[in-house]
N, C-alpha and C positions, 0 to 999 in steps of 0.2 A: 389582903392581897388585891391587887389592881386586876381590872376585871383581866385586860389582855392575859396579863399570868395565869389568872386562874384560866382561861382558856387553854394556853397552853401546857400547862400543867394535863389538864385533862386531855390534850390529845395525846400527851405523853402516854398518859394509863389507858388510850383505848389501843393502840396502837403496839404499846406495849403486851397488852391484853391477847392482841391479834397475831405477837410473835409468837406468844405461848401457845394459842392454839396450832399456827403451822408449824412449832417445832413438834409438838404432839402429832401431827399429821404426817412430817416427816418421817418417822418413825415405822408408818407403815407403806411409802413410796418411794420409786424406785430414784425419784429426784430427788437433789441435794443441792443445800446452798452453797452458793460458790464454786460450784460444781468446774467453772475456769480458770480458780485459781491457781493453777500450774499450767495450766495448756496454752491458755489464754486470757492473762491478768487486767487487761486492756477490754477485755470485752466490752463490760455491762457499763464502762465510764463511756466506752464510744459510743454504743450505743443510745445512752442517756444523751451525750453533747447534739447526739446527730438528732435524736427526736427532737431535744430543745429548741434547735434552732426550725426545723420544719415545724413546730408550732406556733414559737414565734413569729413565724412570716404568715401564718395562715392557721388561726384559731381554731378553727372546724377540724382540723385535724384530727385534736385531741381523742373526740368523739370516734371519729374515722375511725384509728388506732385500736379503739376498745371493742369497736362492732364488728373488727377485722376479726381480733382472737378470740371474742365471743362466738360467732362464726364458725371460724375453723373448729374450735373446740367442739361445738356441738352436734358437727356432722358426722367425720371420721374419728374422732379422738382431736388432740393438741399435734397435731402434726403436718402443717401448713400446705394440706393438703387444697385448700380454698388458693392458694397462690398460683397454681398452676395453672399455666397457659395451655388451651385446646391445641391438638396437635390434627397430623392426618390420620394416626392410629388411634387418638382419643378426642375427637372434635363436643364430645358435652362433657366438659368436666364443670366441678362447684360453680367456679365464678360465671359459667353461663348462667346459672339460676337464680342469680338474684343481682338487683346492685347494688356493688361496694364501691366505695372508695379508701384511695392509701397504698394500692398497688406499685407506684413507684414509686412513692417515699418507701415502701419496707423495702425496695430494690435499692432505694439511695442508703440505706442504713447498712444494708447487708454488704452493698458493695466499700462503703467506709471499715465495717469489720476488714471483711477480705485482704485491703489493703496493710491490717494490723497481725491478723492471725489469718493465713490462708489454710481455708479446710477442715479447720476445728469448730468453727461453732453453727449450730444450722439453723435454718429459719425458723423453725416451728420455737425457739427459745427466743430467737431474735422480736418474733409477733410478742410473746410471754413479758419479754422485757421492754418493750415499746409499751403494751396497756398497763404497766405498772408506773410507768415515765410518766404516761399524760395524767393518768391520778392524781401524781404530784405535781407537774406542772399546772394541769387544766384544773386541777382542785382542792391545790393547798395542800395536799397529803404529805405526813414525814413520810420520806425516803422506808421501804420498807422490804424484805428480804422476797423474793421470786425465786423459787427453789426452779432447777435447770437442770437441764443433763437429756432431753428431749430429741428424738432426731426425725429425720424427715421422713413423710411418704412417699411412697412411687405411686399412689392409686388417688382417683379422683372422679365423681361419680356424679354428674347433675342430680341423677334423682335421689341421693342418698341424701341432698340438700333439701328435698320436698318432704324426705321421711323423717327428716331428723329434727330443723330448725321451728321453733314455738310460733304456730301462725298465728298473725296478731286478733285473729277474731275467737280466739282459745276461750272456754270457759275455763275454772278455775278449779276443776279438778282433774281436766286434762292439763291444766299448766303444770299442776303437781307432779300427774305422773307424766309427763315429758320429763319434768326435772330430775327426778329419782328415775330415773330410765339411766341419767347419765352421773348417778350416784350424789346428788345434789335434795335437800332437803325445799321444805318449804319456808325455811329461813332461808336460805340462800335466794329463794326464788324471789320473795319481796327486798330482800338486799340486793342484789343484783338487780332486779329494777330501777333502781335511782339511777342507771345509769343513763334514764329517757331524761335525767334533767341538762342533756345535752345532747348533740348531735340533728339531724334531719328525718323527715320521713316523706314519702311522697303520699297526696291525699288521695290515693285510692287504696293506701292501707287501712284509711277510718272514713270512708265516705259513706260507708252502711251507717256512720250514726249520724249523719248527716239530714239525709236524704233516703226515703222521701219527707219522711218526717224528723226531727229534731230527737235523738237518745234522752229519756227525761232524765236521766242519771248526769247528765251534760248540763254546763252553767251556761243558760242562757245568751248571756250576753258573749263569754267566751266562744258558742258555736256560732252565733250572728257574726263575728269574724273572722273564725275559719270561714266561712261560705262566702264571703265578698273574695276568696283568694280560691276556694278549693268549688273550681263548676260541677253543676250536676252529672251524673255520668248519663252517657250517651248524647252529651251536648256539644262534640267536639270542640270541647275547653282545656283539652289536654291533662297532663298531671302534673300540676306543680309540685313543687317540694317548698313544705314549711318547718320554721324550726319546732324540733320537740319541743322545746320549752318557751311559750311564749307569755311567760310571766315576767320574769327574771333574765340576765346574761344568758343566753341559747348556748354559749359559749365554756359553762363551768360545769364540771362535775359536782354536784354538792344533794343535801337534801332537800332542796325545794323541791324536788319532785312531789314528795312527801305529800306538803305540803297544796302543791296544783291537786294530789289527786282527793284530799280528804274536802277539796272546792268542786271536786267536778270540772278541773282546768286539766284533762290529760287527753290523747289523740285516741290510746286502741282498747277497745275492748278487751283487749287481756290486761290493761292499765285497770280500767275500770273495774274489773272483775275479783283484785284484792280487795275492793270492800264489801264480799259478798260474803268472806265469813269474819266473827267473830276475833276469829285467833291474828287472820291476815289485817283486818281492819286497824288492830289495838297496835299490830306491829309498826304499820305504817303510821303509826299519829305516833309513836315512841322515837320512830325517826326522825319525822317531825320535829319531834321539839329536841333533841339531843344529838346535835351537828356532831358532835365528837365520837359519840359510842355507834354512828352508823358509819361513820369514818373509818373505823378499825373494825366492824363489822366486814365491811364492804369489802377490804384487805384481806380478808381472810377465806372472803365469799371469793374473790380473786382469783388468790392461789389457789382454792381447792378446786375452780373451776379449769385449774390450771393442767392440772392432776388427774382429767379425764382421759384413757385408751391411751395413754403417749406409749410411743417406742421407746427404747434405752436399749443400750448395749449393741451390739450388732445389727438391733433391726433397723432397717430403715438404712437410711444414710444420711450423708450432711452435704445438700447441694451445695455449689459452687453457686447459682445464679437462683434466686428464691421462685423466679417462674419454669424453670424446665430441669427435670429430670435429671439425675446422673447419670451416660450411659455408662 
């Protein structure tokens, strides 16, 4: 078999792999795939075309996209409670507390829905099927099912963004139980990881291994580079932003993260701190070298992170406009 085949062959079977696990997941959630197929058939194709082409124009995106509904998911539940714009009766909601980007492309997506199916599908599914888009786009991924039927919040909380989201100077047993806090294992938590092999971060998320001294777990020559870009703090040198991945493409979802971290090439201390045990260690050199089975791993680490608090049925509602409320 030529090598390309045999590669795809194998992402066939991890991915395959990954539909067995979320139809067994489905099983005990209140989502379902295709959950638009009568309401609104056109969804998740528009949806897709629309991410496509905002990727297209602007690579970073992709990343954007994943950090958006990792985000949302981890604060309130899956329910695009991080979209909401401050109002006068709620001036700190999510997105004051941190910065994201991709705010208006999910507004460009949602309002491309709208114009296909008005009032049927809501953001908090729209975020769900945008980070399943850029996987495939930004990282080669087969096309793979995102279970749906999600509806929106009314409530939005800065600090529930302080209480909820994994700070990047985390030891690795609070990464743990952050994780299983939101019903996610410790496989999930190193698979979901890779997704630092793409996207941004600014350097006062990892400037403690910077400075004053050098992190020895850090490769040398790798922080002598960050530091000609990232100044010492209190040096009013500002914060830049560099890319997560500065091995490889900054720009793909893939497993080189894997790889940057088992070299000591990663940005945060909660990076670094899967290789303090054993089991996380062995996992991350497993991803490593088998681009395919973290592939369908990661799909599946996806949907279940998908699967966090969501509303269904009545609760919630399905805004018209992904930043402001339904009155």
């Amino acid at each position: 078999m030529a090598t390309s085949s045999r590669c795809k062959a194998m992402l066939l079977l991890a991915f395959a792999a990954a539909a067995a696990l979320n139809t067994a997941s489905l099983a005990q959630s209140p989502l379902q795939n295709n959950f638009y197929g009568s309401s609104c058939p056109q969804a998740e194709a528009t949806v897709r075309n629309v991410t496509e082409g905002i990727i297209a124009k602007d690579r970073t995106m992709g990343a954007a996209f994943v950090r958006l509904f990792f985000h949302d998911c981890f604060v309130r539940g899956c329910d695009a409670s991080i979209l909401l714009d401050p109002t006068s009766s709620n001036p700190q909601v999510e997105k004051k507390a941190i910065a994201l980007r991709g705010y208006d492309a999910v507004n460009k997506i949602k309002a491309a829905v709208e114009s296909v199916c008005p009032g049927v599908v809501s953001c908090a599914d729209i975020l769900a099927f945008a980070a399943r888009d850029s996987a495939v786009v930004s990282g080669g991924f087969s096309s793979f099912d995102m279970p749906s039927g999600r509806r929106d919040g009314v409530l939005s909380n800065f600090f529930d963004v302080l209480q909820n989201i994994p700070s990047p100077i985390l030891k690795l047993q609070d990464l743990i139980k952050n994780f299983a806090a939101k019903g996610l294992n410790v496989d999930d938590l190193v698979t979901l990881s890779g997704a630092h092999s793409f996207g941004q971060a600014h350097c006062s998320f990892f400037n403690g291994r910077l400075y004053p001294t050098v992190d020895p777990t850090m490769d040398a020559t790798y922080a002598a580079a960050l530091k000609t870009v990232c100044p010492a703090p209190g040096s009013n040198g500002g914060d830049p932003v560099v890319n997560n991945n500065r091995v490889t493409d900054p720009n793909v979802l893939s497993n080189q993260y894997y790889s940057n971290l088992v070299t000591g090439k990663v940005l945060f201390v909660s990076d670094q701190q899967l290789m303090n045990s054993s089991y996380t260690a062995a996992k991350a050199a497993n991803s490593s070298a088998d681009a395919a089975a973290w592939m369908g791993q990661f799909a599946a680490a996806l949907v279940k992170m998908g699967g966090i608090q969501v509303l269904t049925g009545t609760a919630g509602q399905v805004r018209k406009y992904c930043n402001v409320i339904k009155s």
